[in-house]
C-alpha positions in Angstrom: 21.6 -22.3 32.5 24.3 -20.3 29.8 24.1 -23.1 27.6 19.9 -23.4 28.0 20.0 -20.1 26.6 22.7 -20.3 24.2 20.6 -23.1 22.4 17.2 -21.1 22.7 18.7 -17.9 21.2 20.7 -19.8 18.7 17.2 -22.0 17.7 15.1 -18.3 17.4 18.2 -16.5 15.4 17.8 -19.2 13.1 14.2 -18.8 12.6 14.5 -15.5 12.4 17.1 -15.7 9.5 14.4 -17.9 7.6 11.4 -15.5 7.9 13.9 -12.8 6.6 15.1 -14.8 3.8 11.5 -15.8 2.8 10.2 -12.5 3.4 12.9 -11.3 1.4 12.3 -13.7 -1.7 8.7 -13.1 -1.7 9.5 -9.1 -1.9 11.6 -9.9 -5.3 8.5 -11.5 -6.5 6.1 -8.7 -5.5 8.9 -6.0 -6.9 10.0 -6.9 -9.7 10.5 -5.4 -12.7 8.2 -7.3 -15.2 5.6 -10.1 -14.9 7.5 -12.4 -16.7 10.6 -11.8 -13.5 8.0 -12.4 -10.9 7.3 -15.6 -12.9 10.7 -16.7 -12.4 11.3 -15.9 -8.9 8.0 -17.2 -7.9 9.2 -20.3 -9.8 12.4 -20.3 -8.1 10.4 -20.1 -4.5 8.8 -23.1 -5.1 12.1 -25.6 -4.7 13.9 -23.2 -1.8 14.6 -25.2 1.2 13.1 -23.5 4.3 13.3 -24.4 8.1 9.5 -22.9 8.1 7.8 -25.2 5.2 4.1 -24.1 6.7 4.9 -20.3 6.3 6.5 -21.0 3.0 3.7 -23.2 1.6 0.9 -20.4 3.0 3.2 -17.8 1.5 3.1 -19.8 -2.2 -0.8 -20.4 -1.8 -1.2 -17.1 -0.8 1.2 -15.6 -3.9 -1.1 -18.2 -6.2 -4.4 -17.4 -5.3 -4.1 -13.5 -5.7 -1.3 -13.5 -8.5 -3.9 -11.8 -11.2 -4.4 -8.8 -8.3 -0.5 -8.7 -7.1 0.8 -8.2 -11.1 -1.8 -6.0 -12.3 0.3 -2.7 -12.2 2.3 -4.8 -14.9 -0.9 -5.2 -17.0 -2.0 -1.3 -16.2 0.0 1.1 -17.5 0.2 3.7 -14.9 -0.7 2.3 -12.0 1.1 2.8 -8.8 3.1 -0.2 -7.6 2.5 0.4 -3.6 -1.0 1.8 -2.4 1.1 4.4 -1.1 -1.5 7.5 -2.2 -3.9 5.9 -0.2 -1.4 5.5 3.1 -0.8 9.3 2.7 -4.4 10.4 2.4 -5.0 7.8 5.4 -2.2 10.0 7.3 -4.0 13.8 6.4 -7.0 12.5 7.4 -5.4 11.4 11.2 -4.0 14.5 11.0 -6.3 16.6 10.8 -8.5 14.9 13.1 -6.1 14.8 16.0 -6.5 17.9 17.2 -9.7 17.5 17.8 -9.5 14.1 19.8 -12.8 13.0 19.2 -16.1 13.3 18.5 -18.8 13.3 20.8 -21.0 12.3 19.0 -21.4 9.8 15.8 -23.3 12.4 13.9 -21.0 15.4 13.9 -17.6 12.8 12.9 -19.7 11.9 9.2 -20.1 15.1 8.0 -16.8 16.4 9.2 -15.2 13.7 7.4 -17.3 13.7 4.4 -16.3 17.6 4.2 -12.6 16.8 4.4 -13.0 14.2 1.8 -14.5 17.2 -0.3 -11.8 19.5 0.7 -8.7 17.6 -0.8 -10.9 16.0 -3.3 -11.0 19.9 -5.0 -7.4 20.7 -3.4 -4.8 21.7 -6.9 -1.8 19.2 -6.6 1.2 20.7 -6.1 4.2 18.7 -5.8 3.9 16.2 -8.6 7.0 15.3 -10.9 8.5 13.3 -13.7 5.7 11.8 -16.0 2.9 13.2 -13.7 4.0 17.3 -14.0 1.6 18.1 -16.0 -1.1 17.4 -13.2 0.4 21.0 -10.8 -2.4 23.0 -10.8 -5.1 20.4 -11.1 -7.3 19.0 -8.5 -8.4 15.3 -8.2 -11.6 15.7 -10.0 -9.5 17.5 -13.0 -7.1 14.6 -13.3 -9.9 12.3 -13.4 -11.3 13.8 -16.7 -13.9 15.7 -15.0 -14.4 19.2 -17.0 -17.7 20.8 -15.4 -16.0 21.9 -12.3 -18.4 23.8 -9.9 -17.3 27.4 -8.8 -18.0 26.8 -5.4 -17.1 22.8 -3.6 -18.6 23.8 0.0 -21.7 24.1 -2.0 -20.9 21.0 -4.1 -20.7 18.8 -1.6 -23.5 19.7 0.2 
């Protein structure tokens, strides 16, 4: 019985080990620091032994196949590395509709929604830093080139 389950956890630690080291190697590829890096590593993936040669082979396909998407915030200058904006816009919007728990019905959550879109859409960032300062004190729509603000967003939404 002890030595049943000595091999079984020994078997999954070992798996386990190999999805972190692949996970881990496909990370350096994702993250690194120019296109020309990623190259290399993804290169470098290629002959890697691996006790998991399905995931590894889905993991290179997969890398292959969306490589021109994956690298573009080499090619972009300024875009964000992680989609991280959108996670935290994701989180205010759960937020905010917590406390109400749900709505009853379909028709009152759209417009609710569509007005909090509004609402931070027009909200003045505050807390930006480093080479994005200069944005304090400008709302979305301001930082997207847009100079025609109206006076009033309630009414500019609607």
């Amino acid at each position: 019985m002890f030595l049943e389950q000595w091999h079984t956890s020994r078997e999954e630690s070992r798996n386990a080990r190999a999805v972190s080291d692949l996970r881990d190697r496909c990370y350096g590829v994702l993250f690194a620091k120019t296109e020309a890096a990623a190259r290399v590593r993804f290169k470098y993936l290629w002959p890697q032994p691996s006790m998991l040669w399905t995931r590894k082979w889905k993991a290179i396909e997969f890398l292959e196949r969306h490589w021109d998407r994956l690298m573009m915030h080499h090619r972009v200058k300024g875009l964000p590395r992680t989609n991280s904006k959108a996670e935290s816009f994701n989180k205010q919007i759960q937020r905010r509709v917590k406390p109400i728990e749900s709505f009853q019905p379909h028709t009152t959550a759209i417009p609710y929604m569509n007005l909090l879109v509004a609402c931070l859409r027009f909200k003045p960032y505050t807390d930006c830093r480093g080479t994005r300062k200069h944005r304090n004190g400008q709302n979305r729509s301001q930082a997207a080139g847009l100079r025609h603000l109206p006076y009033d967003w309630l009414r500019a939404c609607l």
